[in-house]
N, C-alpha and C positions, 0 to 999 in steps of 0.2 A: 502736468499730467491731466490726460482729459477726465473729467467727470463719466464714473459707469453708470450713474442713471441718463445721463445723456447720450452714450452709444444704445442703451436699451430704448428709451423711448425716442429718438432722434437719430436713430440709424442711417437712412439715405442720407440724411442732410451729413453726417462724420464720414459718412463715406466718399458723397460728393468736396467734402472739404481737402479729404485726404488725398483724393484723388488730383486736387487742382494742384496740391502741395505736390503733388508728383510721385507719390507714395505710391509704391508694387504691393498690389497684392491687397488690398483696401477694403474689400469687402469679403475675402474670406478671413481676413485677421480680425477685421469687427465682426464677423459674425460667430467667430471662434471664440472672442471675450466674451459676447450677449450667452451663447451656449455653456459657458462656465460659469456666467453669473446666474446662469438659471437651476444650473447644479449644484451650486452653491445654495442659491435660497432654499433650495429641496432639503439640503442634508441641514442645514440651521432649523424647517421646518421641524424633522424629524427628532432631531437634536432638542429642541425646545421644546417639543411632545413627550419623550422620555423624560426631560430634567423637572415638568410639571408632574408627571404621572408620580416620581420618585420621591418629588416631595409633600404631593397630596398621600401618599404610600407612609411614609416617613412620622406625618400629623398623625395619622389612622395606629401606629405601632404604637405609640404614646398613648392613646386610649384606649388598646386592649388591653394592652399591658398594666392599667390602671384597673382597668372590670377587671382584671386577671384570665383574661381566653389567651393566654401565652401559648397553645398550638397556633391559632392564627396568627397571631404575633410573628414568630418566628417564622412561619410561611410569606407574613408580608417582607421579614429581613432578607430571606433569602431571594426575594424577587428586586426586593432594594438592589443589594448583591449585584445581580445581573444588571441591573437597571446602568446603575455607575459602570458596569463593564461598555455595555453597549454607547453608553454617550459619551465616554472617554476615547473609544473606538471613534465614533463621528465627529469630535471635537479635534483630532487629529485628521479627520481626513478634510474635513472645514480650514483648518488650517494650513493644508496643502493646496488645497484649492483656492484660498485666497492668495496664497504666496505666487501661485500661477498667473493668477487675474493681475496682480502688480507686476510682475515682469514685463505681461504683454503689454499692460498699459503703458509703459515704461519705456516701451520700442514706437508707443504712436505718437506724432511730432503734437505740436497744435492745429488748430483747426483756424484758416484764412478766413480774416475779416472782410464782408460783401464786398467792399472797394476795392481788393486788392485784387491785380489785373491778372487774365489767364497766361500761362507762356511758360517755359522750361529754363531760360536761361540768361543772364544778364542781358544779353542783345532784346526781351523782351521787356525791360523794363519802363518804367514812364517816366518819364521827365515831365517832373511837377512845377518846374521853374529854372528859371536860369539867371543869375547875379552878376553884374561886374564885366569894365570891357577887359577882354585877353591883352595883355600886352605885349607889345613888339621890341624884341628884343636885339642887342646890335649885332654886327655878323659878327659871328665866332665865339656866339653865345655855346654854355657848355652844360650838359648836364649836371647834377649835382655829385655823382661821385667823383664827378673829375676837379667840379669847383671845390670839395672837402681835402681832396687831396695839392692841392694849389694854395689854398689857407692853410693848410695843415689843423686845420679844428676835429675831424674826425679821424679817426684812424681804425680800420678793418685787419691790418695784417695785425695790429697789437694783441687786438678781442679773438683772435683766431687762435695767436699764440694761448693766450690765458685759457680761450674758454671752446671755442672753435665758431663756424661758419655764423652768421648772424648773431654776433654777440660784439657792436663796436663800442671803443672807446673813444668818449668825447673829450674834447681837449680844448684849454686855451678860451676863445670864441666862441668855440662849439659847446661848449660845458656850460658857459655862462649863457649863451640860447636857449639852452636846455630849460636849465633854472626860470631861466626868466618868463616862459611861460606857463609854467608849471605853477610858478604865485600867480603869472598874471589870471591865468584861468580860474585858479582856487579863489583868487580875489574876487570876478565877475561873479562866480557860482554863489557865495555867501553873501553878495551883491542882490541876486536875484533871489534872495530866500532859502538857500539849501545850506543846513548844518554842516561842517565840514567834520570827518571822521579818518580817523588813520586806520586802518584794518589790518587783521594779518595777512601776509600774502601765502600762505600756506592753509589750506584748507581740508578738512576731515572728510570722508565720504559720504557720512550725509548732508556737509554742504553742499557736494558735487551733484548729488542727487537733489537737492531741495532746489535748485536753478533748473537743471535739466541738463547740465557740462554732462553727468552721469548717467546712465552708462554709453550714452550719443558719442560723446568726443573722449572715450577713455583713451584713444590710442593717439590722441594729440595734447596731451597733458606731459606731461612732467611729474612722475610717481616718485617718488620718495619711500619705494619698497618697506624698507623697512618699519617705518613708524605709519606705510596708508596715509601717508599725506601727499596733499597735489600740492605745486605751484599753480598759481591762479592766473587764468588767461586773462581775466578782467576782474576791477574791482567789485564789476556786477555781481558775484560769486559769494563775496565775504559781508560785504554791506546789506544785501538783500536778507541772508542769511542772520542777518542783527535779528528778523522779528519772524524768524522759525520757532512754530507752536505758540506763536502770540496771540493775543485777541488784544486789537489796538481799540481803545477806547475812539468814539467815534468824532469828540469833540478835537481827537489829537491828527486828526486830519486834515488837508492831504499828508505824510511825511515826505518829506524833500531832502535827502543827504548827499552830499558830495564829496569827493575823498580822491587822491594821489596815491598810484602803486605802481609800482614797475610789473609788467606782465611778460607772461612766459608762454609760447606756446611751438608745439613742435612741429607741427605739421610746415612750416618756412622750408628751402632749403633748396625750392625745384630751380632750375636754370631759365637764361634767356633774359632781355633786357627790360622786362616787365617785373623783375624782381631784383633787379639787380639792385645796388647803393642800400639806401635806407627804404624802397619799397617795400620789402616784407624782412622781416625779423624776428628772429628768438626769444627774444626778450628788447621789449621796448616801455618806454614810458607812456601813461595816459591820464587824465583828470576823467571821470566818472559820475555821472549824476543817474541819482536812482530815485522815483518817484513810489507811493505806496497810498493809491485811493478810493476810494470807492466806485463802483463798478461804473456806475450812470454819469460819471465826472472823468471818464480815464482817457477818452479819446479826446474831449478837449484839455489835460492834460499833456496827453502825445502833441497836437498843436502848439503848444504853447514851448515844449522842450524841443521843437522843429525851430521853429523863431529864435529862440534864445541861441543856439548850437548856429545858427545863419548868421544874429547879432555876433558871435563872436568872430564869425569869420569875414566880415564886412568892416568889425574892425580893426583885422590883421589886413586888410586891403586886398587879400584875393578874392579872385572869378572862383564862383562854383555854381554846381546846379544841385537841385534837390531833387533824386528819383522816387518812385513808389513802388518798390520791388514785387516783382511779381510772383506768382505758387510756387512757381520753380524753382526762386532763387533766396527765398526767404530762409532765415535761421531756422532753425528745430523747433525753437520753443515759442515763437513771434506770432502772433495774430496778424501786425500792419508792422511794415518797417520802413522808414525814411531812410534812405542811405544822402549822405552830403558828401559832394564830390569837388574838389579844386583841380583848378584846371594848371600842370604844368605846363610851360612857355616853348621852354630847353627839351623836353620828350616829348610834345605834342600830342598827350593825352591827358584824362581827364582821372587823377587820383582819390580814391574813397581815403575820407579820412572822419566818418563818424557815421554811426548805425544809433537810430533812435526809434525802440521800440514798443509797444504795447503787448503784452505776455496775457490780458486780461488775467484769467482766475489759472492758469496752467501751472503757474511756479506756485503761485498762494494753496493750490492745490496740494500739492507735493508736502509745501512749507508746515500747511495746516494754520494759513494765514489770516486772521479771520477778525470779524466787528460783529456788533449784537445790533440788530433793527430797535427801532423803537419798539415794538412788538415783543422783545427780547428774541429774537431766532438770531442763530450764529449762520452768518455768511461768509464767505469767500471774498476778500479785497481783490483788486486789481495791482499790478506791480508792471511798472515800467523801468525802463534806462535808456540813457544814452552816451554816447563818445562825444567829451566838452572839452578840452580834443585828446586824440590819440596823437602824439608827438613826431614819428618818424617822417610820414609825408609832409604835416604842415613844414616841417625844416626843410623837407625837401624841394617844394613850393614856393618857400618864403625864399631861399638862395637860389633860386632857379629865375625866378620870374621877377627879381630886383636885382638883379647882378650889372654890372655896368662894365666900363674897362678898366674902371682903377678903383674896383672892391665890391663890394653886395652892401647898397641900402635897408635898413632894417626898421619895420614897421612903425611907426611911431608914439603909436601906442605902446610898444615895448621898450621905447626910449629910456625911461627910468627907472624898470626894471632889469636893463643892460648896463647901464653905465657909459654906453658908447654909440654909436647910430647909424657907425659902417664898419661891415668885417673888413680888414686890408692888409 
């Protein structure tokens, strides 16, 4: 959530931000929260004028009351009287009036970090680099839903039956793929310094809200009516959500955690060959890293979880590139975002399979996330994440683009967490 002293005093610049984000409507919405936070301060003015008057009124009954002028006395109680009427009156309309100013704020995304390029839509994005040669695959190479159903490792009519469209079940080969990168990642990540945590995968609504999933993405969640709980699209959700209303001591910095969850998210589901197989899904598995630093450290942080999230896919031995997504295309809650992309062989495009981002103080805002300066003043952390990996395409990737005629070789770094080192 953005800061309202910085739509008050930094307006053009939130509104130029919002606008690059691609936000309608950008400066009559900022200018509509500035005009509420102005009427807001009015009526706290006013508010805080009576609650003095009332208890400077209050002192004064006590000492007539003591000389004994009990006519004045009672003339000051019944102005007390009023007094508490009236600022009861305004302390209710203060609290409408903020209940206002947090919804709108609530509806404005983040505001885009200087680097991030102008443009509306994937096709504008930058390609920040590019890894690994493409390989050439023999004729009569085959997509991956056709090579899952030829191993029989995955199975979609099964998860249809159970659960319906985008819900497969992995089998045999495919189960043990599964597994096997799910340690091998948790292993790299505790590797590279991040705590590993198990979280719940079901979340309360002020986690949904302390990320910014709420109320942006409520109609692509997974509600659980009756108890107000969400399934969690990302572990980002539950793990960030560890240090809601915290004040991290500042020697406990940076925090680095990592953690394994199955994710659920609804919006899956549209047709065509660009979603078909394991390309988009209901629920799929992902390894998760969440970073939490301080504000002048976060963007060489973000550098450093771009590197690492590359390290791991150089040593799964796929091609990918790294983009820098641009206003348009960026998440809700994102400042900068690295998207890293593997290149399938067998569909002859380029699959996202990890978002790494810097949120600066937007969620810590929300969270009430916060350090003391050496100074003692309470600030705002920065909170990052990223996808170390998200599982559907790397498998789709890894069997697409090592497949042969008699089976799919299997990265070799995953060798000892498979047991095996070709599917056949």
């Amino acid at each position: 959530m953005l800061q309202l002293n910085v739509l008050r005093e930094q307006t053009e610049l939130v509104v130029a931000g919002l606008t690059k984000k691609n936000y309608k409507n950008a400066a009559q919405e900022v200018e509509a929260i500035v005009a509420l936070d102005q009427q807001r301060r009015q009526v706290q003015s006013q508010h805080d004028d009576l609650q003095a008057r009332a208890n400077a009124i209050s002192k004064e009954i006590g000492i007539l009351m003591k000389n004994g002028d009990r006519e004045k006395a009672e003339a000051y109680k019944a102005e007390t009287s009023e007094l508490k009427q009236q600022t009861k009156s305004l302390a209710e309309q203060l609290s409408a009036i903020e209940e206002q100013i947090q919804q709108a704020l609530y509806k404005l995304p983040n505001l885009p970090h200087a680097s991030v390029p102008e443009g509306r839509t994937a096709e504008d994005n930058e390609v920040v680099l590019q890894h690994g040669e493409i390989p050439q695959l023999h004729e009569g190479a085959l997509p991956h839903w056709e090579l899952i159903q030829q191993y029989d490792i995955i199975d979609f009519e099964l998860g249809n039956k159970i659960s319906g469209a985008g819900f497969p079940v992995y089998k045999k080969q495919g189960a043990r793929l599964q597994r096997a990168l799910i340690n091998f990642f948790l292993d790299e990540a505790m590797k590279a310094g991040y705590m590993e945590v198990q979280p719940p995968i079901l979340v309360n609504e002020a986690s949904g809200y302390g990320t910014g999933q709420l109320p942006d993405k409520d109609g692509q969640m997974y509600h659980a009516t009756e108890d107000n709980l969400y399934l969690i699209p990302t572990a980002e959700v539950p793990i960030t959500n560890l240090y809601r209303d915290v004040i991290v001591p500042v020697e406990q910095l940076p925090i680095k955690n990592t953690g394994h969850t199955p994710c659920f998210r609804r919006e899956a589901g549209s047709w065509g060959a660009d979603v078909r197989g394991l390309n988009r899904l209901h629920q799929f598995d992902k390894v998760e890293i969440v970073q939490i630093t301080l504000p002048e450290k976060s963007y060489e942080a973000l550098e450093d979880m771009s590197s690492y999230i590359q390290g791991l896919l150089q040593k799964l031995e796929l091609p990918y590139r790294v983009l820098r997504l641009c206003g348009g295309d960026m998440g809700f809650t994102s400042a900068l975002t690295y998207d890293m992309e593997v290149y399938s062989t067998a569909q002859n495009r380029w699959l996202e399979v990890s978002s790494a981002s810097n949120f600066e103080t937007y969620q810590s805002n929300r969270l009430k996330l916060r350090y003391k300066t050496e100074s003692g003043k309470t600030q705002l952390l920065h909170t990052l994440n990223g996808s170390a990996l998200a599982l559907p395409r790397i498998v789709a990737a890894i069997l697409e683009n090592n497949q042969t005629p008699d089976g799919i070789n299997m990265p070799k770094v995953l060798h000892p967490y498979l047991g095996f080192e070709k599917i056949s």
